[in-house]
C-alpha positions as CSV (number, residue, x, y, z in Angstrom):
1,X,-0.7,25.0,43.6
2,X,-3.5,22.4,43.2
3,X,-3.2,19.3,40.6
4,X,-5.1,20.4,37.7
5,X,-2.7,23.5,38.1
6,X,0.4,21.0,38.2
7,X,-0.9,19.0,35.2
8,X,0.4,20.8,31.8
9,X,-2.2,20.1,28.8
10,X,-2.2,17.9,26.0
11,X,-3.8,19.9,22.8
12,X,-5.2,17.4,20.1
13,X,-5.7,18.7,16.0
14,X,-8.8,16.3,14.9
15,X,-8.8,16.5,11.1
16,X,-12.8,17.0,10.2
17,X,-12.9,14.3,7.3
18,X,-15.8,11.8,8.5
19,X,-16.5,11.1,12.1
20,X,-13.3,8.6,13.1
21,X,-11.0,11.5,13.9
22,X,-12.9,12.6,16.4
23,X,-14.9,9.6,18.0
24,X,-11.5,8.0,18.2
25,X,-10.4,11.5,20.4
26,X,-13.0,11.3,22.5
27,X,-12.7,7.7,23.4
28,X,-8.9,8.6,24.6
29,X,-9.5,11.8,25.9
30,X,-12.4,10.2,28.5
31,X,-9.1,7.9,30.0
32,X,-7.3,10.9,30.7
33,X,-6.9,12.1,34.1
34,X,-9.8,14.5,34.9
35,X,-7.0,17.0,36.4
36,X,-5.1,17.4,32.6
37,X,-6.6,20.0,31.1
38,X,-7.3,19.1,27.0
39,X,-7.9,21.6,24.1
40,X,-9.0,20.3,21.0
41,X,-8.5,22.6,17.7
42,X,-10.7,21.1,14.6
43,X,-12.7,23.0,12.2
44,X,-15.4,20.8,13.0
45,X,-16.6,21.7,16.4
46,X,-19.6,20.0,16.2
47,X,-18.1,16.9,15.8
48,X,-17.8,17.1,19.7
49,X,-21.0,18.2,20.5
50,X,-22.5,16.5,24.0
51,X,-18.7,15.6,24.7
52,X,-18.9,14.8,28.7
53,X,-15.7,15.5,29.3
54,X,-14.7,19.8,30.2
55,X,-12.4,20.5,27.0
56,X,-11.5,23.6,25.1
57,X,-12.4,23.8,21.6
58,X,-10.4,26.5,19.1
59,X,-12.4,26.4,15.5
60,X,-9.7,26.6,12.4
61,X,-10.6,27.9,9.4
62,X,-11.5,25.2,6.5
63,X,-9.1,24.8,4.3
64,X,-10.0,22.3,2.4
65,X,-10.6,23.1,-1.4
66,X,-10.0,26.6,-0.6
67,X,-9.2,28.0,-4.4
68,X,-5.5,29.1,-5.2
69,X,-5.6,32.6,-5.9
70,X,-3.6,32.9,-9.3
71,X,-2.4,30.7,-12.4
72,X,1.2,31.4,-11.2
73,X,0.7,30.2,-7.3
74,X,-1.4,27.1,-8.5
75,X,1.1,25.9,-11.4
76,X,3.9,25.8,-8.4
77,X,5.3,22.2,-7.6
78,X,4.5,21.0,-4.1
79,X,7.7,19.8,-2.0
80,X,8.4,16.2,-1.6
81,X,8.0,16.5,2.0
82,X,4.9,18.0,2.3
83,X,1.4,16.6,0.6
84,X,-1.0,19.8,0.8
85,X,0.6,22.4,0.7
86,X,-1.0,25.1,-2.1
87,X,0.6,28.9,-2.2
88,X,-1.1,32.1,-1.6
89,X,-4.1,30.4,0.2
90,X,-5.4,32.7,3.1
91,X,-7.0,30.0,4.9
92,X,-4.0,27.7,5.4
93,X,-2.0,30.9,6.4
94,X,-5.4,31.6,8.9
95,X,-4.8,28.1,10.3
96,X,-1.2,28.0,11.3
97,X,-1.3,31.2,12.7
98,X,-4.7,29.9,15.1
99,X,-2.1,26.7,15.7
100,X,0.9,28.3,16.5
101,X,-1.3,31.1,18.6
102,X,-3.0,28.6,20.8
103,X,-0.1,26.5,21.4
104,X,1.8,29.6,22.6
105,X,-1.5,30.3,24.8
106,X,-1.7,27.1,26.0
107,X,1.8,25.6,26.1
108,X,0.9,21.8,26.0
109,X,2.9,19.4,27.7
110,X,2.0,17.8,24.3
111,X,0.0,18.2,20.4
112,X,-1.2,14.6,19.3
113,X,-2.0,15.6,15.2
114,X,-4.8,13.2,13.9
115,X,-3.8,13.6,11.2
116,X,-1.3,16.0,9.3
117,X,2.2,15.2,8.3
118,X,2.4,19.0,8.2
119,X,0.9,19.6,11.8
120,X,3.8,17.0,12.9
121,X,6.4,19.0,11.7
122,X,5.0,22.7,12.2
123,X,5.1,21.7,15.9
124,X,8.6,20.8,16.0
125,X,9.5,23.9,14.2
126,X,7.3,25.8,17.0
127,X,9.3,23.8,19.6
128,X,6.1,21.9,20.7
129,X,6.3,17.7,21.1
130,X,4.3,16.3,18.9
131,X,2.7,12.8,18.5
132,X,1.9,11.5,15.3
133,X,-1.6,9.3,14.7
134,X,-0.3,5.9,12.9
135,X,-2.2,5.1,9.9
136,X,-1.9,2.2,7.2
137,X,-1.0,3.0,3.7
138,X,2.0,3.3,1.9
139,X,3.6,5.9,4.1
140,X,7.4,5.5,3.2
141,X,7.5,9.0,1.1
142,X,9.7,11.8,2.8
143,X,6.6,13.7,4.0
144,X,5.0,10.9,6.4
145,X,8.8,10.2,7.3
146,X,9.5,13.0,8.1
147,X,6.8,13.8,10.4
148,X,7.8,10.8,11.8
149,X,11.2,11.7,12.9
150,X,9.5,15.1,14.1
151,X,7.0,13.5,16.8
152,X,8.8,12.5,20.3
153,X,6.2,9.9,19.7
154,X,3.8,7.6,17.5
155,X,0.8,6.6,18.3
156,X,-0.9,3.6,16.5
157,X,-4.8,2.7,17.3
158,X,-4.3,-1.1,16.2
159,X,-2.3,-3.9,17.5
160,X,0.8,-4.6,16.5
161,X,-0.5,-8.3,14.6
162,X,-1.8,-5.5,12.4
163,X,1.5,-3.9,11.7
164,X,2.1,-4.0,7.5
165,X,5.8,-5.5,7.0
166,X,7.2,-3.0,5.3
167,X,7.4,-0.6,8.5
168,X,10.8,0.7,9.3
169,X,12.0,-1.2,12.8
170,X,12.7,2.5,13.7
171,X,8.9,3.8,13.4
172,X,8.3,0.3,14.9
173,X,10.3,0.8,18.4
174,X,8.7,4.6,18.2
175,X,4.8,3.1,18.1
176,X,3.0,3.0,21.1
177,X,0.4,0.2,19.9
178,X,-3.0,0.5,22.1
179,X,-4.6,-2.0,20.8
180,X,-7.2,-2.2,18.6
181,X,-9.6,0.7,19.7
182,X,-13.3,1.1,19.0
183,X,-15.1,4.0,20.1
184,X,-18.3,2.4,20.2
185,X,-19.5,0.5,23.9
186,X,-22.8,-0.9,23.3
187,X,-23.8,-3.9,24.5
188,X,-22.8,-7.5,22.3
189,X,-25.9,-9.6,21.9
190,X,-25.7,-12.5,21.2
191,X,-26.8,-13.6,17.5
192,X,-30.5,-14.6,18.2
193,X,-30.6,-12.1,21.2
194,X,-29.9,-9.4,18.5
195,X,-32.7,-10.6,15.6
196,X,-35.4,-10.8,18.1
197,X,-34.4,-7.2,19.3
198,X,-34.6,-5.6,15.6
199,X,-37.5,-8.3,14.8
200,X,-35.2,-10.7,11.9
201,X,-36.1,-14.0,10.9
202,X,-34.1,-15.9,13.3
203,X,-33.1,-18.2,11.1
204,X,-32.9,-17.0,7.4
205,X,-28.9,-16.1,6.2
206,X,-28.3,-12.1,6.8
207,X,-25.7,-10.6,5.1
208,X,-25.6,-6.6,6.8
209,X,-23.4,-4.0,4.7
210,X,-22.0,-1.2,6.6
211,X,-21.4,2.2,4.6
212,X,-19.6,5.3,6.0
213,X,-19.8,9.0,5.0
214,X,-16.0,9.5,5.8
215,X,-15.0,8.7,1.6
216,X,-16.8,8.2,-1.9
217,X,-19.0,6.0,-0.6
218,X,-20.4,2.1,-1.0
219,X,-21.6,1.8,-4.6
220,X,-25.3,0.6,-4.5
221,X,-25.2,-1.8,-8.5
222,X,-22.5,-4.0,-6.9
223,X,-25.0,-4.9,-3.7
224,X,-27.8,-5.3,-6.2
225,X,-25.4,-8.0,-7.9
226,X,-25.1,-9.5,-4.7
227,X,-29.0,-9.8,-3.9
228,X,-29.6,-11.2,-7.1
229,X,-26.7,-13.7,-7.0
230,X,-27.9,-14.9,-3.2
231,X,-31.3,-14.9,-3.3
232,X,-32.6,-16.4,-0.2
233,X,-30.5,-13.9,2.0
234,X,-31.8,-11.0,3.4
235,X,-29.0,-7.8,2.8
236,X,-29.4,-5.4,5.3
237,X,-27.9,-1.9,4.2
238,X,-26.3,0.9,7.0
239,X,-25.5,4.3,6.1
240,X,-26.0,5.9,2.7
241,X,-24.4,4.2,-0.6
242,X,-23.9,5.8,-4.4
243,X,-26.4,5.5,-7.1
244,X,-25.4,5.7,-10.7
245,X,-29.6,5.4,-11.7
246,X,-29.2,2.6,-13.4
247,X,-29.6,0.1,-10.6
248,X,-32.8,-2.5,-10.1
249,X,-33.9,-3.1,-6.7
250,X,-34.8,-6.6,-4.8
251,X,-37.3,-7.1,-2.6
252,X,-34.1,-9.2,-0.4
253,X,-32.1,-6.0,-0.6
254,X,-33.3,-3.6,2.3
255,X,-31.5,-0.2,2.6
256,X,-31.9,1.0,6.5
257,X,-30.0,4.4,6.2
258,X,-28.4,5.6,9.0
259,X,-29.4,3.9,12.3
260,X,-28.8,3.5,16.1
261,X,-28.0,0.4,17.7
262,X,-25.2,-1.0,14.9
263,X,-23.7,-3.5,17.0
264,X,-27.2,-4.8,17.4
265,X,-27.2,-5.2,12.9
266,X,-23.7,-6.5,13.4
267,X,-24.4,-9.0,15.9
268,X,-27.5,-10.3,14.0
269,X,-25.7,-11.0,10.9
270,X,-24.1,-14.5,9.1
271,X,-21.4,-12.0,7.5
272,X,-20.7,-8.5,7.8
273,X,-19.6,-6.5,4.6
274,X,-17.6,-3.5,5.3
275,X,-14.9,-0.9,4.4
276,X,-11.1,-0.9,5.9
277,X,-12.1,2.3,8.7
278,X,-10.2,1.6,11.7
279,X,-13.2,2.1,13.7
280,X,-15.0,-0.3,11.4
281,X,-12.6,-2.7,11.6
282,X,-12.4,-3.5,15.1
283,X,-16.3,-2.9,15.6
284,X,-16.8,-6.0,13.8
285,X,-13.9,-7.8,15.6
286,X,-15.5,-6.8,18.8
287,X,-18.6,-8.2,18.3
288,X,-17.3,-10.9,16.3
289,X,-18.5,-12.1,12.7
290,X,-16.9,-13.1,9.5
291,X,-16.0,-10.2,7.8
292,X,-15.4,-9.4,4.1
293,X,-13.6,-6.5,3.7
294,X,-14.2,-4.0,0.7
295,X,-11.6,-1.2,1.0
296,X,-13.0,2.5,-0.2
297,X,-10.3,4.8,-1.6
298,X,-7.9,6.2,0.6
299,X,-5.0,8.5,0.3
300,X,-1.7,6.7,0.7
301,X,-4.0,3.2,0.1
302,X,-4.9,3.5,3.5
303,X,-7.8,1.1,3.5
304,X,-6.2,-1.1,0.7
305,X,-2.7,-1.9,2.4
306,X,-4.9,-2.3,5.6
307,X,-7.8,-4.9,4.0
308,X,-4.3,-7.1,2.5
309,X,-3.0,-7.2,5.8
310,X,-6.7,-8.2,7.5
311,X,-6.4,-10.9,4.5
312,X,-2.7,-11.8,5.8
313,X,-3.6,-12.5,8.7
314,X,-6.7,-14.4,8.5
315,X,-8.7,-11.9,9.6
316,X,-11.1,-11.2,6.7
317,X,-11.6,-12.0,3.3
318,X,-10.5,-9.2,1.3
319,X,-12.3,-7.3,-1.8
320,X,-9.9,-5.3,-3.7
321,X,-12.8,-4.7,-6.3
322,X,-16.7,-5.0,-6.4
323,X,-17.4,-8.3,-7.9
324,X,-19.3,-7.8,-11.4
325,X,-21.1,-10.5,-11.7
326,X,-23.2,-13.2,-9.8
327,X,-21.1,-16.4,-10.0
328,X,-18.6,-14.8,-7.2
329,X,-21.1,-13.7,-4.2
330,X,-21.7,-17.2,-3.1
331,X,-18.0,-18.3,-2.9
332,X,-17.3,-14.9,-1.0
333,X,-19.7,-15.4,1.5
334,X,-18.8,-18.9,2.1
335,X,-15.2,-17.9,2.5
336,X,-15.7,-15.4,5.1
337,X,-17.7,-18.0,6.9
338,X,-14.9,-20.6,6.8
339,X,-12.6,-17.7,8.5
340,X,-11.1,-18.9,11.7
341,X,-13.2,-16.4,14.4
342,X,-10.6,-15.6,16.6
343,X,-8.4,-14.5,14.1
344,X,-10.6,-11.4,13.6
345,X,-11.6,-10.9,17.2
346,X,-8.3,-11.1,18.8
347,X,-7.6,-7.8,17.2
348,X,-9.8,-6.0,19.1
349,X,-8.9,-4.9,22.5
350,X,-11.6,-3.8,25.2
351,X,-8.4,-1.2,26.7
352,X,-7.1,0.3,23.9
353,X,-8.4,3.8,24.9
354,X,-7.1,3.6,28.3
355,X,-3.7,2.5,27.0
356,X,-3.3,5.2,24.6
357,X,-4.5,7.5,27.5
358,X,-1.7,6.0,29.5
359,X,0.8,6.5,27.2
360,X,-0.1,10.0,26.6
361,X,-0.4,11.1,30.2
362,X,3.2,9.5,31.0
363,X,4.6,10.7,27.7
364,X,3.3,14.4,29.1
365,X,4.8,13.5,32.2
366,X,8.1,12.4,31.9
367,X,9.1,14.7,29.4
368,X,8.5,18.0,31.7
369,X,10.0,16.2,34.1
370,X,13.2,18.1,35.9
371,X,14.9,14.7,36.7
């Protein structure tokens, strides 16, 4: 028997919401011995195309927004230990039967669900160990518990400075904490390294806001606020925002789209506006630049509870809601600028992936082990 034949798998669920899910996978999955064989069941395949590494990719049905057949199905109550749950749907049924099919195929040394408190505990009930992605947000209800206690494991992509203080010490001693992990490895520049590259002023104020396509989106009137309230800056917009059609434009208000090379933006800019994504978070902590932090809406206040405790610790100055006028832009700026640097940049760690990878491959392991 040769070692990739010794090595059992580890299977991963990637939800298909945004890119994060998977990108963060990915990052992990390259750490892993090359001999551990790795399947990855998503609906989004895609989201993996050009993946280096030799995987195995199962395609679930979508269920998401897949209709309720009747009145009577829809009107029944969902359980309070599950969150998604709807009756009679045939693509939820399609899904756990591809799950529990593959993992009987397969029979992983391990399933890490990213994310689904349902997932968690399906696997337990199929006998399969399961670890559980950790997440922020008010996630103290019996369904998120519950999965919890189901995992032989939890797995947390932050540090533990980052930990909200209403965690149970129990899901506390469970957490593996890897650090905080960004999926992306470009270069840093430094700050006039970057302008000259992208062809900025080298010294006029920049302020660059980063938008995602994993939520509802940046609003675009609040940035035109902003513009109009700092004048002599030059805002710098990645990724797509929402327009209402009501908005005026400013000739200091640029909107770039989607583009390559956004640690090259980050780098260049005086302050970095962004959502609470964990990716997003420790992107800018990598590279390093006061950070104002405008949490989008999140299920379980994901981004919200994780923007307070950025605020807690220093870290970033948080924006619970769009300011509506001018009078606050200057002061926010100026406050993230005041931020002590290392408060935001010691949350990042260059080996989160490998640790995570680490604690996974052990985990698999020592858990199969006959001693």
């Amino acid at each position: 028997m040769n070692l990739a034949e010794s090595l059992k798998p580890i299977t991963f669920f990637i939800h298909h919401q945004g890119r994060g899910h998977a990108n963060r996978a990915m990052a992990i999955i390259r750490e892993l011995p090359a001999e551990r064989p790795v399947t990855i069941l998503t609906a989004k395949p895609s989201l993996f195309d050009g993946f280096e590494r030799e995987i195995s990719i199962v395609q679930l049905p979508d269920m998401i927004g897949a209709p309720v057949p009747t009145p009577g199905l829809f009107a029944q109550a969902t359980p309070e230990v599950m969150h998604c749950v709807p009756l009679g749907v045939a693509q939820t049924r399609a899904t756990m039967r591809t799950i529990i099919d593959r993992l009987d195929d397969v029979d992983p040394a391990l399933f890490v669900v990213d994310v689904s408190a349902e997932i968690a505990m399906l696997a337990r009930i199929a006998s399969v160990p399961a670890i559980s992605i950790r997440m922020h947000g008010d996630r103290l209800d019996p369904g998120h518990l519950g999965a919890y206690q189901a995992s032989v494991g939890l797995l947390a992509p932050f540090g533990e400075r980052l930990e909200q203080d209403d965690t149970p010490a129990w899901v506390r001693a469970k957490t593996c904490y890897a650090g905080g992990l960004c999926t992306t490895v470009d270069a840093v520049p430094t700050r006039a390294e970057a302008r000259a590259k992208l062809g900025l002023d080298p010294d006029k104020e920049i302020v660059v806001v980063l938008t995602g396509g994993g939520g509802a989106g940046t609003p675009y009137a609040p940035l035109t606020m902003a513009a109009r309230a700092v004048p002599d800056a030059l805002w710098l917009v990645l990724g797509p925002v929402h327009r209402e059609g009501h908005e005026t434009d400013f000739g200091n208000l640029v909107e770039l789209g989607w583009v390559p090379g956004v640690t090259d933006h980050i780098a260049a800019a005086d302050v970095v506006i962004a959502s609470a994504g964990d990716n997003t978070v420790h992107e800018i902590a990598r590279v390093g630049r006061p950070y104002v932090c405008a949490p989008e809406w999140r299920y379980f206040g994901e981004q919200t509870r994780k923007a307070e405790r950025l605020a807690e610790l220093g870290a970033a100055v948080a924006l619970p809601a769009w300011p509506g006028a001018l009078a606050p832009w200057r002061g926010i700026l100026d406050a993230a600028k005041a931020l002590e640097p290392t408060a935001l940049a010691d949350l990042y760690d260059a080996d989160a992936a490998s640790v995570a990878a680490a604690y996974l491959d052990d985990l698999a392991t020592s858990l199969w082990s006959a001693e």
